[in-house]
C-alpha positions in Angstrom: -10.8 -8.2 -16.3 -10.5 -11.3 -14.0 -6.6 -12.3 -14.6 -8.0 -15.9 -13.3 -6.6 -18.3 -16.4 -5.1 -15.1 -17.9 -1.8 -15.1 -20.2 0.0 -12.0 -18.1 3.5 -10.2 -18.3 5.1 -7.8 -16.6 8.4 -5.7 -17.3 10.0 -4.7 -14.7 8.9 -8.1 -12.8 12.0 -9.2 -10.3 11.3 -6.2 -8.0 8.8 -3.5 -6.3 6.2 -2.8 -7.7 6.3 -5.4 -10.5 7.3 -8.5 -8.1 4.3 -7.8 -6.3 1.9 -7.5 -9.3 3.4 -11.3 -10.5 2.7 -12.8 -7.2 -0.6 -11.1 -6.8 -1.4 -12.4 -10.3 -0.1 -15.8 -9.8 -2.3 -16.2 -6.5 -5.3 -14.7 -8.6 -4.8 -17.9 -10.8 -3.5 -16.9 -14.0 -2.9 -19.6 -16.6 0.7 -17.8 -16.7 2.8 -15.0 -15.2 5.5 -13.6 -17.3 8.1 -12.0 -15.8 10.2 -10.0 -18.0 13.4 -7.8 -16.0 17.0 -6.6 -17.0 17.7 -8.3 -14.2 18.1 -12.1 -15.5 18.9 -13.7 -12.4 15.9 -11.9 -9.8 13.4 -12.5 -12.6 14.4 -16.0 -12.4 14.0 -16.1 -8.7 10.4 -14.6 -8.6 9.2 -16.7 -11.7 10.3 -20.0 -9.6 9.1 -18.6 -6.8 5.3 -18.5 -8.4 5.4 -20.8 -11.1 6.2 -18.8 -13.7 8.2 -18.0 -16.8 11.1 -15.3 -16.6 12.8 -13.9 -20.0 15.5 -11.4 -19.5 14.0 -8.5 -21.4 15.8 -4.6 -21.0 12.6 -2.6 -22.4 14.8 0.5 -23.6 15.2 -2.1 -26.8 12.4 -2.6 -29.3 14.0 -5.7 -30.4 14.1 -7.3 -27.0 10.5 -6.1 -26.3 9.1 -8.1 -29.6 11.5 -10.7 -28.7 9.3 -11.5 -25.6 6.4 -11.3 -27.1 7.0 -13.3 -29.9 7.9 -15.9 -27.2 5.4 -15.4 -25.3 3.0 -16.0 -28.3 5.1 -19.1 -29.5 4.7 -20.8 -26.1 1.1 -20.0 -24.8 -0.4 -18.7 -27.9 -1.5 -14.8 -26.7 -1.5 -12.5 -24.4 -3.7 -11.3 -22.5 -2.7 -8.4 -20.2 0.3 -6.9 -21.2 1.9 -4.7 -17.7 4.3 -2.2 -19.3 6.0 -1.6 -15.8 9.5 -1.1 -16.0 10.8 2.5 -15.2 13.7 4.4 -14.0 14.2 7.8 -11.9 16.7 10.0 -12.0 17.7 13.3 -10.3 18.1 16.7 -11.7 17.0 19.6 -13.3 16.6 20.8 -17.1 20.3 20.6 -17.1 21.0 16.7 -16.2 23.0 15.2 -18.1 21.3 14.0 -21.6 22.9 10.8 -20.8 20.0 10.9 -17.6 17.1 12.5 -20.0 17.3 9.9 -22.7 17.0 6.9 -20.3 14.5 7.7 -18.5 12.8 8.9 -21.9 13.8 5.2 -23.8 12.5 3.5 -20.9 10.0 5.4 -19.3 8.1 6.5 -22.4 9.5 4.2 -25.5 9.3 1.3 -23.1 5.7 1.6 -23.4 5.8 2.4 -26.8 7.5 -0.9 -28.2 5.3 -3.0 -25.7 2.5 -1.3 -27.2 3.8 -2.1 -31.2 4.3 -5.6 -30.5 1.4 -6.6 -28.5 -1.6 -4.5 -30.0 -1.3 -6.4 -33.5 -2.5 -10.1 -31.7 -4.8 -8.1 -29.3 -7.0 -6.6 -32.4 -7.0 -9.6 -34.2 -9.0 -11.1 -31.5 -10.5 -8.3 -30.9 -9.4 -8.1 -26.9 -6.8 -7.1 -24.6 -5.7 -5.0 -21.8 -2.5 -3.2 -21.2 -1.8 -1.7 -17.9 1.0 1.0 -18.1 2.8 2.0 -14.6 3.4 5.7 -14.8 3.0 7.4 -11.4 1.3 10.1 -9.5 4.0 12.6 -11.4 2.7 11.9 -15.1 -0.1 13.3 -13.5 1.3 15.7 -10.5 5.0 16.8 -11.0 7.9 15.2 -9.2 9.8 17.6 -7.2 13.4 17.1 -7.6 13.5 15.7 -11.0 12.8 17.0 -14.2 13.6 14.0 -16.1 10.7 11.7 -14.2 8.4 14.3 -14.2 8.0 14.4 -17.9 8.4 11.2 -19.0 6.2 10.3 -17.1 3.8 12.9 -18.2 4.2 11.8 -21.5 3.6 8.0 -20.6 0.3 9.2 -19.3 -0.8 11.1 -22.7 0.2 7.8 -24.4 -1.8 5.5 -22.1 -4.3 8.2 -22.3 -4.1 8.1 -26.8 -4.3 4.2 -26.4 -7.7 4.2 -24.7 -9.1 6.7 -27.1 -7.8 4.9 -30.4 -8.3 1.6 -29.6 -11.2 1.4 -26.6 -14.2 1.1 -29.1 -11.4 -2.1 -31.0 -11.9 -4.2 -27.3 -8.8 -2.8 -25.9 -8.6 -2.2 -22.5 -5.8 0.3 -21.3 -4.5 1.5 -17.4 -2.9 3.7 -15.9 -1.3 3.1 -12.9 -0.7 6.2 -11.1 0.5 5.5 -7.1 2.6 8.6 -4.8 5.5 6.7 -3.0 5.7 3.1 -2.6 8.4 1.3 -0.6 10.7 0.2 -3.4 14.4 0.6 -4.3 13.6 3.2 -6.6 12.5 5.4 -3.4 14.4 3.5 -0.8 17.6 5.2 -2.3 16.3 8.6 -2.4 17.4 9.0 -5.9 15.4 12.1 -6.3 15.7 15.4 -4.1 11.1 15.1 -3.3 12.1 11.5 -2.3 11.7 12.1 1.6 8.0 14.2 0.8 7.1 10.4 -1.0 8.3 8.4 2.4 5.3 9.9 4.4 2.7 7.8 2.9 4.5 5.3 1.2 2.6 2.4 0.7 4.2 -2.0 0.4 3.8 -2.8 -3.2 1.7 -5.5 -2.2 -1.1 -2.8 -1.3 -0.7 -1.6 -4.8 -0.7 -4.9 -6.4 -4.5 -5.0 -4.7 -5.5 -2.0 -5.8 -4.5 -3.1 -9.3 -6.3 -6.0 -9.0 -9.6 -4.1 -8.4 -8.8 -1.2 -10.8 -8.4 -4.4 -13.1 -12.0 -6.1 -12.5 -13.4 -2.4 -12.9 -11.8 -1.8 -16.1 -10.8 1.6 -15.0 -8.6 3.6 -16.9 -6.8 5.5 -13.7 -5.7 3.1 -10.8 -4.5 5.4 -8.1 -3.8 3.6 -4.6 -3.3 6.6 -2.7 -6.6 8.4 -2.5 -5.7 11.9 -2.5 -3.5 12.1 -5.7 -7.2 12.5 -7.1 -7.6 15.3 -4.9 -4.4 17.1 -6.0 -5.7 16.5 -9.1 -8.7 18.4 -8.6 -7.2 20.9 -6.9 -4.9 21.3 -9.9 -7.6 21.2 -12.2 -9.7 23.9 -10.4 -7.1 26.7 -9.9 -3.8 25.6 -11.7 -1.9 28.9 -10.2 -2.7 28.4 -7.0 -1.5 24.6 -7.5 2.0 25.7 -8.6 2.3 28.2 -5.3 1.8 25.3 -3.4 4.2 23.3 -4.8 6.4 26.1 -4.8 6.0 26.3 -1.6 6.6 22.8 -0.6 9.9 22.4 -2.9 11.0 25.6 -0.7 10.9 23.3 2.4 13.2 20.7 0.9 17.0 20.5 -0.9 17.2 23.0 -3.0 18.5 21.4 -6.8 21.2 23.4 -8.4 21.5 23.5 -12.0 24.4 21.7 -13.7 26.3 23.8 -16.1 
């Protein structure tokens, strides 16, 4: 997909990862760049910035998800790329809080679930449509230092991975968006113990806006701006056990996490 005189919108748009995708977009020459964020007042901000239209949206709510889609419809008539992009992190181990586990599980995982129910229906009927869904090198990897990321964001891969299968051969077009670190509040903070392993080769989100962009024109289903999370895949893939010793081994070289009775 060319987003050239695209409808787009992206959760998660008033910062990182998501501000750059709506500026990249808006220079790209989409007819129009949604940007949806919890954050009423920095949506606002970026949407003036590029000419766009900001809704305050907090995607852990199905009702404000189809809420911005049904105004999105009502004003430019259908969507073309929906960016499911909004997510959290959160530190801890099996025993965070479930406070901690069900965020990150209502927005990194049912985010992309209510985006998916309310968009899908218009992008069927025309028979075309493309969601891209930012996950992370963990829904893929692991993230060390936090259980709560690392499986959500598993299970946001399996559903972006369920979407292509179901609906590929009904003209829908699905992404994953899978970077290691970029340099965004999220990792700025350090909210998780493998933050500082992430800072090494951390990239602007404006490099992973271009990557997306390509991944985009290529219609391919993984988008992964740092080249070697493929290799860790592979390695993964080829001897799992050996994988997990080196992991083991790196976790041994940072904080240790201890469990929270």
């Amino acid at each position: 997909m060319n987003v050239r005189d695209k409808v787009v919108v992206v959760t998660g748009g008033a910062n990182g990862i998501g501000r750059a995708l709506c500026r990249r977009f808006a220079a790209e020459g989409a007819k129009a760049v949604v940007v949806a964020d919890i954050e009423g007042e920095t949506a606002r901000k970026v949407a003036a910035e590029i000419g766009g239209w900001d809704i305050n949206v907090n995607v852990a709510s199905e009702s404000d998800v189809q809420m911005l889609v049904d105004a999105v419809l009502k004003k430019y008539g259908q969507i073309d790329l929906f960016c499911s992009n909004a997510g959290v992190g959160v530190e801890g181990d099996c025993c965070a809080p479930d406070r901690d586990w069900l965020r990150s599980w209502e927005v990194n995982v049912m985010g992309h679930v209510y985006a998916a129910r309310a968009v899908l229906p218009g992008m069927l009927a025309r028979g075309e449509g493309y969601l891209l869904q930012t996950i992370s090198a963990a829904g893929l990897l692991t993230m060390l230092g936090s259980a709560p990321y690392s499986v959500t964001k598993h299970a946001a891969l399996g559903l972006a991975e369920w979407l292509s299968i179901t609906y590929g051969d009904q003209g829908i077009k699905v992404s994953a968006l899978c970077p290691l670190g970029v340099k965004t509040r999220m990792l700025e903070r350090a909210e998780f113990g493998g933050g500082s392993f992430l800072l090494e080769d951390a990239m602007e989100p404006g490099e992973v806006a271009e990557a997306v962009v390509q991944g985009l024109e290529a219609e391919q289903f993984l988008i992964t701006p740092h080249p070697k999370v493929l290799e860790y895949v592979r390695r993964k893939a080829g001897d799992y056990d050996r994988w997990l010793n080196g992991m083991r081994r790196l976790q041994a070289g940072m904080i240790p996490l201890k469990p929270q009775p």
